[in-house]
C-alpha positions in Angstrom: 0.0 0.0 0.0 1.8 3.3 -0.9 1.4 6.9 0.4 -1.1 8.0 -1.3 -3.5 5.4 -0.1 -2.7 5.6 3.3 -3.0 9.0 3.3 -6.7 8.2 1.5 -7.6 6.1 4.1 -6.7 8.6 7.2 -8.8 11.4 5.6 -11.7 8.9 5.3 -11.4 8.0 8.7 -11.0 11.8 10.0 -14.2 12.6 7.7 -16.2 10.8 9.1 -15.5 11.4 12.8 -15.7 14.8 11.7 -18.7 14.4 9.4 -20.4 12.1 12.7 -19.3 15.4 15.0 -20.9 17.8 12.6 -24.1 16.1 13.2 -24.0 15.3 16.9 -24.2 19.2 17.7 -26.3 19.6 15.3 -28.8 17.9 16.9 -28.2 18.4 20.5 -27.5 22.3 19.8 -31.5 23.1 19.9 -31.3 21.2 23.7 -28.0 23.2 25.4 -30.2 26.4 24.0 -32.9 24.9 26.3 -30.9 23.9 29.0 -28.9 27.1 28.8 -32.5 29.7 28.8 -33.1 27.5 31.6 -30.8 30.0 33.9 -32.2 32.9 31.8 -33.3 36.4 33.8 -35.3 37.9 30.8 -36.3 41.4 31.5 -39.6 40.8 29.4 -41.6 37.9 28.5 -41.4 38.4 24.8 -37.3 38.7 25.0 -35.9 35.6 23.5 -32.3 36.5 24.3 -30.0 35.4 27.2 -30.0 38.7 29.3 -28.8 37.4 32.6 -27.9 34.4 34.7 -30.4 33.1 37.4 -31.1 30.2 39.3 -34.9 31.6 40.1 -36.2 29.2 37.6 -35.5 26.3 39.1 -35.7 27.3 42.4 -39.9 27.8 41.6 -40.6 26.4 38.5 -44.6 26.3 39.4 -44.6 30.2 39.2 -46.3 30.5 36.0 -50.5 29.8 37.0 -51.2 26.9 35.4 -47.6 25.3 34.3 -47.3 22.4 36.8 -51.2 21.5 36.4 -50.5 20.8 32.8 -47.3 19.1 33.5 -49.3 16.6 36.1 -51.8 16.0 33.4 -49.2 15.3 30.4 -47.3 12.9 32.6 -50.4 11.5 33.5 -52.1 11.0 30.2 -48.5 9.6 28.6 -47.9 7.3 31.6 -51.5 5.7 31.1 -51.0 5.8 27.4 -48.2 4.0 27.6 -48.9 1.2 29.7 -52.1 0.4 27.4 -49.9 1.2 24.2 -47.2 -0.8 25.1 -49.4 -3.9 26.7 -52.2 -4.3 23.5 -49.0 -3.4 21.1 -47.0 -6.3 22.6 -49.7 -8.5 22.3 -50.3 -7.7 18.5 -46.6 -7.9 17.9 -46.5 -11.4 19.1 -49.8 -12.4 17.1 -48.4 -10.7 14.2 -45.1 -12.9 13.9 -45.8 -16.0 16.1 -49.5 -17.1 14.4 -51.2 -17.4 11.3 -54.5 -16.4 10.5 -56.7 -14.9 8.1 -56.1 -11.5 7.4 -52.6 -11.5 9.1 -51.6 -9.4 6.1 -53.9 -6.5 5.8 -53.7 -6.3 9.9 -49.9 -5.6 9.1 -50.5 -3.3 6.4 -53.4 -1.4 8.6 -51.3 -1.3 11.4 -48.9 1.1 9.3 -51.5 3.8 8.3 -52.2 5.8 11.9 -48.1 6.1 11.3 -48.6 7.8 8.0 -51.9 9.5 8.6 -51.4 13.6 9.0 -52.1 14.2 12.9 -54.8 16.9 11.9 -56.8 14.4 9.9 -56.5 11.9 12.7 -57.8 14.4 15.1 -60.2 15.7 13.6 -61.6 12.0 12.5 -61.5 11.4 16.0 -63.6 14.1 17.3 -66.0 13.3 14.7 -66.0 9.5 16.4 -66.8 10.6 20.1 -69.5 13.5 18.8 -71.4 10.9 17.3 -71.0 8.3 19.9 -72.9 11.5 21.7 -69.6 12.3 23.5 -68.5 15.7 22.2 -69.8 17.4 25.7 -67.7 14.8 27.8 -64.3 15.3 26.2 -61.2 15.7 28.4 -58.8 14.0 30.2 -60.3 10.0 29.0 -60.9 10.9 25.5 -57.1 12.7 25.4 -56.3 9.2 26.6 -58.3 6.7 24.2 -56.6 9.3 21.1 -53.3 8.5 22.9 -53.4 5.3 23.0 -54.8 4.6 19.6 -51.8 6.5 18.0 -48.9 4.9 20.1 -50.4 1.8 19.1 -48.9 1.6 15.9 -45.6 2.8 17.4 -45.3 -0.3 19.7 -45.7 -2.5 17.4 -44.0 -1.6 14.6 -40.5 -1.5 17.3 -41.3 -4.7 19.1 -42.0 -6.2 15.8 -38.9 -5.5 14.6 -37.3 -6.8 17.7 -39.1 -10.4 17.5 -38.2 -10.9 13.6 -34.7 -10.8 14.7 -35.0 -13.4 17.9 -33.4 -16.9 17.1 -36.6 -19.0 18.1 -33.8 -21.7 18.6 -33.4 -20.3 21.8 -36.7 -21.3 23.1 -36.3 -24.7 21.3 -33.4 -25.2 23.9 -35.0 -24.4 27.0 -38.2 -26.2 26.0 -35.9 -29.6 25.8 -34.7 -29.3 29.2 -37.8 -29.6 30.6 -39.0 -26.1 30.9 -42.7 -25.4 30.5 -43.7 -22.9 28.1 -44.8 -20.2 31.0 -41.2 -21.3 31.9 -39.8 -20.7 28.3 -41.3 -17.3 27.9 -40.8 -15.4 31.1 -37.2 -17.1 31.3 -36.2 -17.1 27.3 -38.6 -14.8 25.1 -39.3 -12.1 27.6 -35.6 -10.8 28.4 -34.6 -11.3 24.9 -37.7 -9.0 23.8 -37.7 -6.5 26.8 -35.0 -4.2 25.0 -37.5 -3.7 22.3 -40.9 -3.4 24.4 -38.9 -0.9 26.5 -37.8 1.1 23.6 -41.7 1.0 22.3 -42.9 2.6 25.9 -40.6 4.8 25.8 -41.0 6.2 22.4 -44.8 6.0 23.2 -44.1 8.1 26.6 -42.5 11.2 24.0 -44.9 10.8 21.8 -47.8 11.3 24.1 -46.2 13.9 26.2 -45.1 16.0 23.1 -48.4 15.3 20.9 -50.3 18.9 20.5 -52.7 19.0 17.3 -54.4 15.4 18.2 -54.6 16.6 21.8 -55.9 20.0 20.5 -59.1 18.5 19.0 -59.9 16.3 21.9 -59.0 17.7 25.1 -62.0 19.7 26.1 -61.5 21.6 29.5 -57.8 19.5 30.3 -54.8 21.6 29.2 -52.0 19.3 28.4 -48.5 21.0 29.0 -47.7 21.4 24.7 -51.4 23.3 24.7 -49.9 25.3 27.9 -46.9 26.2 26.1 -48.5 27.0 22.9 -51.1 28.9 24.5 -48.3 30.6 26.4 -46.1 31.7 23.1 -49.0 34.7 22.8 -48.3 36.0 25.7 -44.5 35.1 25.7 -43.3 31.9 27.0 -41.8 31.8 30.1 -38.3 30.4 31.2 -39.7 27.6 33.7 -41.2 25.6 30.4 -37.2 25.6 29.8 -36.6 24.2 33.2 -39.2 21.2 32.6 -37.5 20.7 29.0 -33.8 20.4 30.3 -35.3 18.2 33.0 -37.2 15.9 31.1 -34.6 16.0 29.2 -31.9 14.4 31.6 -34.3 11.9 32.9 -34.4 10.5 29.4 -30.9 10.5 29.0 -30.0 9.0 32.6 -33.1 6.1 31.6 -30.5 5.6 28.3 -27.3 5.4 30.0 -28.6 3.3 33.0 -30.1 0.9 30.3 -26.9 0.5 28.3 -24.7 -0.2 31.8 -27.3 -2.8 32.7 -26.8 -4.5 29.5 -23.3 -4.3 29.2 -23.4 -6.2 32.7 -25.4 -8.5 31.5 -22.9 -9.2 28.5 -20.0 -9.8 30.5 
């Protein structure tokens, strides 16, 4: 191999670490803003600008009337959602790969289209459902809920799909020949091997519910989500706590990563 290659080769290595750098901050520059308008002392609601360093904002992030009330109900609707999400998902995901029946194929192409459906149309097609199931004057917190869960649906098990067309069924095989029972097999075998993809279904289902604004916006009646608080907020100018519960939910998502990824590196070894 002469000069000329070698020298080929390190630029192509030191392109793509820098091309792979380029794109980290890239994405993560949007979140230090957040974190960093966290601290911010704005001298008006409508300035957007870092105009002085505080630590006011976290010390009361309820201040805003209203804020943490939204916040309850977010985490509340996307904790629910995600349980049923994740739970009828899982099921479907194993009925999809593990059986055969009639109509397996148009269930897995239906299963696609609340992915690809516009969120306006879907929330407007389901307020249209609950007024004429006579619902319309009842909306709130349990129809936010039902909308929830009928879009994360798709979500789940799409990921935990994915995650069961790549298990080695020989696995099972063994532990079925010696001796184990098939409640056994699954909660010993299947489950552990499957649980990094259920847990990355709840907890794409968890964002996606606690970010989700248009379908929430058609169904939510007298509940105000913590996206509809923030929107409502932008009018009047938004104010620097909603960057104190971004940068925190934030960090819990990252330490739930991190903690993850040392479990199953212990687990390796």
């Amino acid at each position: 191999m002469n000069r000329l290659q070698l020298l080929g080769r390190w630029t192509a290595e030191r392109m793509t670490v820098f091309v792979a750098g380029v794109v980290l901050v890239y994405m993560f520059l949007p979140i230090f803003f957040v974190g960093l308008m966290s601290f911010n002392d704005p001298t008006s609601r409508l300035a957007y600008e870092f105009q002085g360093f505080t630590w006011d904002n976290w010390r009361d992030p309820c201040s805003p009337v209203g804020m943490c009330d939204s916040l309850v109900s977010s985490l509340q609707i996307a904790f629910l959602a995600t349980i049923g999400a994740t739970i009828l998902g899982t099921l479907v995901a194993f009925a999809l790969i593990r059986h055969r029946f009639r109509g397996r194929a148009p269930t897995s192409l239906l299963i696609f289209l609340p992915m690809a459906t516009p969120e306006v149309v879907m929330g407007s097609s389901l307020l249209a459902l609950f007024s004429s199931a006579g619902l319309a004057g009842n909306l709130g917190f349990w129809s936010i809920l039902v909308a929830h869960i009928m879009f994360c649906l798709s979500f789940v098990v799409v990921t935990v799909k994915a995650r069961l067309a790549g298990l080695d069924f020989r696995y099972e095989q063994a532990a079925m020949d010696l001796y184990a029972n098939e409640w056994q097999t699954f909660w010993r075998v299947t489950f552990p091997l499957v649980f990094p993809g259920i847990l990355a279904a709840a907890l794409l289902s968890f964002s996606l519910s606690f970010d989700d604004y248009i379908i929430t916006n058609f169904n939510h009646g007298n509940t105000i989500t913590f996206p509809m608080f923030v929107w409502g907020s932008a009018q009047r100018g938004i104010p620097p706590q909603v960057n104190v519960v971004g940068t925190t939910m934030f960090l819990i998502a990252l330490l739930l990563v991190l903690s993850t990824g040392l479990l199953q590196r212990r687990r390796s070894r």
